[in-house]
Backbone bond lengths (Angstrom), bond angles and torsions (degrees), N, CA, C in turn:
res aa  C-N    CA-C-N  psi(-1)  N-CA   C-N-CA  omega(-1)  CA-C   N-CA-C  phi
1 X - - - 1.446 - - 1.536 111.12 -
2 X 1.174 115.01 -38.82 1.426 112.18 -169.35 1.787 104.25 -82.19
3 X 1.299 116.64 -29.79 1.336 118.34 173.93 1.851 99.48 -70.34
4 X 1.082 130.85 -20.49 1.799 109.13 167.93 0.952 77.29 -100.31
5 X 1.287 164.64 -148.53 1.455 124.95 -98.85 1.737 147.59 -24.25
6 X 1.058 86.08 -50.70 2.029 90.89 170.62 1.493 95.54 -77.16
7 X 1.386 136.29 -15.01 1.855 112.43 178.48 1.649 94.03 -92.93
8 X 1.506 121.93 -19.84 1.882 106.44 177.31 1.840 85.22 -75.85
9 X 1.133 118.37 -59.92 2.025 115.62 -158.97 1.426 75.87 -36.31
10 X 1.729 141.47 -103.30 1.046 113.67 -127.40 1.293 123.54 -102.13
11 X 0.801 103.26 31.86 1.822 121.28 162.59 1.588 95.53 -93.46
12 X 1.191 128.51 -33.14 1.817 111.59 166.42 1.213 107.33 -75.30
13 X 1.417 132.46 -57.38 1.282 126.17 -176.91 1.502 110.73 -51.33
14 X 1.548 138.44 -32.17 0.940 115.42 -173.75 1.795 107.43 -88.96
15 X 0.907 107.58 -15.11 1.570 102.46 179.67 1.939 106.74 -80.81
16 X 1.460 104.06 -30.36 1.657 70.90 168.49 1.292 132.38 -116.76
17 X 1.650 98.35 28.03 1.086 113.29 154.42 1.665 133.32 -67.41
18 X 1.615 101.20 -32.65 1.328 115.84 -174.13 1.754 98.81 -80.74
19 X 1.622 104.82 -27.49 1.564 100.12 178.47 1.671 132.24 -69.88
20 X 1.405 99.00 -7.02 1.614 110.00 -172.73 1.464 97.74 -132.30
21 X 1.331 123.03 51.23 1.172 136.14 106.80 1.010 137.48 -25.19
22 X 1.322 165.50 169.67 1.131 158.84 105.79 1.508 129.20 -123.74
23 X 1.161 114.99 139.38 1.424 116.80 -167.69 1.849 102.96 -79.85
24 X 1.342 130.24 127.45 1.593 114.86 169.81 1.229 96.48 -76.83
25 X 1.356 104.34 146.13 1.515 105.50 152.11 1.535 123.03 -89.61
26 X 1.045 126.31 148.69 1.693 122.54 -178.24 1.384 86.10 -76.71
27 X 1.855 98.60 150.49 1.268 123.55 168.15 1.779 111.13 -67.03
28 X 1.215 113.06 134.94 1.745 124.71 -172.53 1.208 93.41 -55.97
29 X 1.600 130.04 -48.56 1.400 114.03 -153.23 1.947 99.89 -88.01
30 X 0.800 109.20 -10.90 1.854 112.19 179.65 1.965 84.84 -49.35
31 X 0.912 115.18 -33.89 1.578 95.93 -149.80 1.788 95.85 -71.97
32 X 1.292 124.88 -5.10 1.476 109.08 -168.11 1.294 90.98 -147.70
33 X 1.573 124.78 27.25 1.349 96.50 174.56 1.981 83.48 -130.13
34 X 1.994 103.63 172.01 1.664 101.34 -157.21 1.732 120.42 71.23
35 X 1.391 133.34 -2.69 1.390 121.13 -150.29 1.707 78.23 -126.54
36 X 1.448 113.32 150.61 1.581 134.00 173.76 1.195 115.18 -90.99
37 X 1.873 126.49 70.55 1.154 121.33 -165.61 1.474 120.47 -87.34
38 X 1.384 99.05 140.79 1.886 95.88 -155.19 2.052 100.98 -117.75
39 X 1.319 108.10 132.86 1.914 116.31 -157.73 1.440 85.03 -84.20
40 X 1.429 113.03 117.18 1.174 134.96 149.69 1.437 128.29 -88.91
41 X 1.383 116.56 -22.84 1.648 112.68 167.10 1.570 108.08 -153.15
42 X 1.062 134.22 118.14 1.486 134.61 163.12 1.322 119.11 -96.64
43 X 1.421 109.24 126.56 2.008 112.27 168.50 1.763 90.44 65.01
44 X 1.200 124.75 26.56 1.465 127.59 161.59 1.665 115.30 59.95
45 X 1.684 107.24 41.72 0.717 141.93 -179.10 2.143 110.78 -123.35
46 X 1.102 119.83 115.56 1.561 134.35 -165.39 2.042 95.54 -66.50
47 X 1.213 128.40 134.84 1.276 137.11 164.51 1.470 99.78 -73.74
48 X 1.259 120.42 153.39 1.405 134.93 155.20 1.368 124.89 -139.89
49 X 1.237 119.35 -160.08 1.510 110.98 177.15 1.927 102.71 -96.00
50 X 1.171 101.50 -4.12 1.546 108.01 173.00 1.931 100.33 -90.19
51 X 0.614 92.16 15.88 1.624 70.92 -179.12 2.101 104.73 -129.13
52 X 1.187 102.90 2.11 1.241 103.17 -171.21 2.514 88.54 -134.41
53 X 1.572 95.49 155.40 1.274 112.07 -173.87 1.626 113.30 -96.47
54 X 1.150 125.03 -34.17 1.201 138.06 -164.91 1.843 123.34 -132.46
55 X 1.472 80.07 -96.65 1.706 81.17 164.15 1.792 112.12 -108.48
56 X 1.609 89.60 173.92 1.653 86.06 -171.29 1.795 97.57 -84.61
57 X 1.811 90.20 162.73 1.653 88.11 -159.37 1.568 109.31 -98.09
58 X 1.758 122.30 120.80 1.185 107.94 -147.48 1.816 79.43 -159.13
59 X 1.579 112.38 151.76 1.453 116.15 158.30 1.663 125.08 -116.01
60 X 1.015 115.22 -176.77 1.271 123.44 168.28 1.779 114.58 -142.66
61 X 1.033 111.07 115.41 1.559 108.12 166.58 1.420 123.70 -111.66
62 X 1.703 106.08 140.48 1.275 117.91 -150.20 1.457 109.10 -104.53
63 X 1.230 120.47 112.98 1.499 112.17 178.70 1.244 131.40 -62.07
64 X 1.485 122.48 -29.99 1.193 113.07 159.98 1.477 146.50 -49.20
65 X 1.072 97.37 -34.55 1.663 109.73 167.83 1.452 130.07 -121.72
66 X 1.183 97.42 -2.42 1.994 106.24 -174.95 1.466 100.79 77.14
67 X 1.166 115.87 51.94 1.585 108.78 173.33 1.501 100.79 -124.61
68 X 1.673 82.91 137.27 2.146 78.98 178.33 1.439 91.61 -129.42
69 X 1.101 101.79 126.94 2.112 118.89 165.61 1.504 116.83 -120.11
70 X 1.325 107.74 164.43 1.289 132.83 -176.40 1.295 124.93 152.96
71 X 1.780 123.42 -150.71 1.341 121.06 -143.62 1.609 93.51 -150.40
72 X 1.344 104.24 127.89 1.329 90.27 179.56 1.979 111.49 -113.06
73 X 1.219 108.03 35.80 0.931 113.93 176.49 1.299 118.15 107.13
74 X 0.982 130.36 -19.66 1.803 141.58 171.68 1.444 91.93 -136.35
75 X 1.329 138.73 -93.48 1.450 160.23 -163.19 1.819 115.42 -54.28
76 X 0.836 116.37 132.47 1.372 110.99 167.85 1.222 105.97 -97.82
77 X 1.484 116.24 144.05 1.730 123.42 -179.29 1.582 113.69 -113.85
78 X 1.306 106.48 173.56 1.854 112.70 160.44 1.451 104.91 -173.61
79 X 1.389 113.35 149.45 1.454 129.55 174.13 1.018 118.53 -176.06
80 X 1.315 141.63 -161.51 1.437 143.93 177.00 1.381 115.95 -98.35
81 X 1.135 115.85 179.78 1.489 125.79 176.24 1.652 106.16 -155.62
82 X 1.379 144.27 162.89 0.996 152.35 143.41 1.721 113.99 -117.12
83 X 0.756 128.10 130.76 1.634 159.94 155.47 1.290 124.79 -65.36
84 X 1.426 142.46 56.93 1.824 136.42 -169.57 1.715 94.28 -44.94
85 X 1.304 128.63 138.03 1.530 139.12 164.13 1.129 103.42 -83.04
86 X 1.789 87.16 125.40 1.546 117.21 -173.22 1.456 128.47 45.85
87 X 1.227 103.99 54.18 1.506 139.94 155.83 1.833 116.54 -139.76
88 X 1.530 88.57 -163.18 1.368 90.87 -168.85 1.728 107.36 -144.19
89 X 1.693 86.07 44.18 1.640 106.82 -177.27 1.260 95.81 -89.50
90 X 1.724 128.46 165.00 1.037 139.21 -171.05 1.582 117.84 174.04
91 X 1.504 106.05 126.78 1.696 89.98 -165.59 2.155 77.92 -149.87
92 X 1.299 82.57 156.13 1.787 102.08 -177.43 1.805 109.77 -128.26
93 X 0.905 86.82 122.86 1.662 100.25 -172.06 1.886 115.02 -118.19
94 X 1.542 126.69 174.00 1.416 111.80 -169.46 1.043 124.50 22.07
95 X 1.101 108.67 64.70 1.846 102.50 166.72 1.456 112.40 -107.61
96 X 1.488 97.04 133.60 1.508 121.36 -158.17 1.562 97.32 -134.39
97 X 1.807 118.50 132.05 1.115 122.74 -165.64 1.725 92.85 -136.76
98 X 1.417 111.07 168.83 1.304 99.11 171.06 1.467 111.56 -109.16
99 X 1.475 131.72 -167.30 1.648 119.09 -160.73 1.476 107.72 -132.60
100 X 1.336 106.59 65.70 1.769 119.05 -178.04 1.644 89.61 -70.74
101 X 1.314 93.84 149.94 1.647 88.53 173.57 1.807 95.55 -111.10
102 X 1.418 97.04 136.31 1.521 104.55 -176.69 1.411 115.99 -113.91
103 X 1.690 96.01 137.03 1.496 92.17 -169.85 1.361 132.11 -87.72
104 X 1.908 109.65 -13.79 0.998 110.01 146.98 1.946 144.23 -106.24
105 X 0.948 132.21 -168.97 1.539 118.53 -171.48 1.468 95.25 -68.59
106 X 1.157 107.34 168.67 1.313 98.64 166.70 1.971 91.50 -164.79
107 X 1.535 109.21 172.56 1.385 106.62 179.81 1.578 115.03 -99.17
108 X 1.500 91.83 32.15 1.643 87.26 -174.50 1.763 110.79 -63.33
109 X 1.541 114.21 -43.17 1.683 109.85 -148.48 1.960 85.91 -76.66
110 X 1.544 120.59 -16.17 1.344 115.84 179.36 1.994 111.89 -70.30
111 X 1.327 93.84 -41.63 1.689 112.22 158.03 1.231 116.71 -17.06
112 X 1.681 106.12 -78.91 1.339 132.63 -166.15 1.428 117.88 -64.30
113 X 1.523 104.94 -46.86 2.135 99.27 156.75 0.873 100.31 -55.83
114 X 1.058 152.24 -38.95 2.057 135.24 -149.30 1.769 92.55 -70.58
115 X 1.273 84.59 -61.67 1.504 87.38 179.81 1.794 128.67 -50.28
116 X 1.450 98.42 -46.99 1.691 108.20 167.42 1.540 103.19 -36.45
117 X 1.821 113.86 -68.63 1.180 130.11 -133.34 1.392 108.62 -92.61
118 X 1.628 119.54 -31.03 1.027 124.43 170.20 1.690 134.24 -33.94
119 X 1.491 124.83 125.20 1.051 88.64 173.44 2.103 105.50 -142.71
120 X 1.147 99.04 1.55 1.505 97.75 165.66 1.477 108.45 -132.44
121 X 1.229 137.61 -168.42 1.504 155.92 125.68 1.167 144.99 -123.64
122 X 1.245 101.10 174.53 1.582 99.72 179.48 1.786 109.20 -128.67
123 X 1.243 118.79 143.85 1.450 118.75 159.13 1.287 113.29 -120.95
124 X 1.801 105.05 150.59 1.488 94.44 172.53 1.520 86.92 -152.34
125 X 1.751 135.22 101.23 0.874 139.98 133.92 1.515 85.63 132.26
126 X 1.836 109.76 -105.85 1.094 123.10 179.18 1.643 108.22 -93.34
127 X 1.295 129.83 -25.68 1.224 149.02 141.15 1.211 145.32 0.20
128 X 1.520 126.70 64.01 1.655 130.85 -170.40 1.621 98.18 -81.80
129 X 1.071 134.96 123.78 1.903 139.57 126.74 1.536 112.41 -64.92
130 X 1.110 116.88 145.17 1.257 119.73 145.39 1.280 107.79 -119.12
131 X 1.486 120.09 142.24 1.729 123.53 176.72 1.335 97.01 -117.03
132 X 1.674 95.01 -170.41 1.400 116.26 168.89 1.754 95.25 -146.88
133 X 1.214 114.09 106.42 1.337 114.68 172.90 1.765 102.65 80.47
134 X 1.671 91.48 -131.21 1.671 91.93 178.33 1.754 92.60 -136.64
135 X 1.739 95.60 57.82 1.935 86.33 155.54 1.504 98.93 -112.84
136 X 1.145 95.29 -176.21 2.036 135.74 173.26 2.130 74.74 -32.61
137 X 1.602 95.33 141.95 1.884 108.82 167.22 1.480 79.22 -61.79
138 X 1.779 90.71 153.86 1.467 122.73 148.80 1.074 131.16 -81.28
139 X 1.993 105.88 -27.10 1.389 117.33 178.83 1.554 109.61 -149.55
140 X 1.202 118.30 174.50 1.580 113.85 172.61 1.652 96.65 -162.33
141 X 1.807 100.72 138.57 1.563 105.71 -166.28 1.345 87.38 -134.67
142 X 1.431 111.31 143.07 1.404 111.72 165.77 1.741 104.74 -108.10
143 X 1.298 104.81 153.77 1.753 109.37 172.06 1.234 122.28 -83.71
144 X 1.597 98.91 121.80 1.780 109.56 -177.79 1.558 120.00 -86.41
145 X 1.105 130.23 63.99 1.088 128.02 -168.04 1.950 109.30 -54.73
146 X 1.228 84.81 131.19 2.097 93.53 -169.23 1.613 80.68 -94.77
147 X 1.737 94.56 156.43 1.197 128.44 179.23 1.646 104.31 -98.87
């Protein structure tokens, strides 16, 4: 008798142990924030190395502080961003660039609306959108993972 008892005790303990588990879910915004996202098409138009002066034009936003920087192809930028939790809201605010003068075109000042105007996204894999509402992306970044 006393041996089925201690095999029911931990045959309960182990079953509700396995029941109060819980799975975390990753935070929504982990998926696009820390990552070196690099503009592969603006206004549905393809980036190249003709369309940018210097470096290629790409950001990074930082979770620790809500700071998003980068380059928009001549200029280096920085400002904030906010993130709504667990959505796929997104809005960019102070943005401050510096004033290289560039000698060729480049898609930076097209850049800088995306960013103004932007106000949700989408990911799908390696894959950043930025929209505005529910038209055609404004932008699309793929992730550069550095070595």
């Amino acid at each position: 008798m006393k041996h089925y008892l201690i095999t029911i005790s931990l045959l309960t303990i182990t079953l509700v142990s396995c029941n109060t588990t819980q799975k975390v879910k990753p935070n929504k915004n982990q998926e696009i924030t820390e990552k070196y996202w690099k503009l592969i098409e603006i206004n549905g138009q393809k980036v190249t190395a003709d369309n940018f002066a210097s470096k290629e034009p790409h950001f990074i936003l930082k979770s620790t502080d809500n700071r998003v920087n980068g380059n928009g192809g001549c200029n280096s930028f920085f400002g904030t961003y906010e993130l709504q939790a667990d959505s796929n809201r997104i809005s960019f605010s102070k943005i401050g660039a510096t004033k290289m003068a560039c000698i060729k075109p480049t898609v930076e000042n097209d850049f800088f609306n995306v960013l103004e105007t932007a106000d949700n996204y989408t990911v799908k894999n390696d894959t950043l959108q930025l929209n505005k509402a529910r038209m055609a992306p404004l932008a699309k970044f793929v992730a550069v993972y550095l070595k």
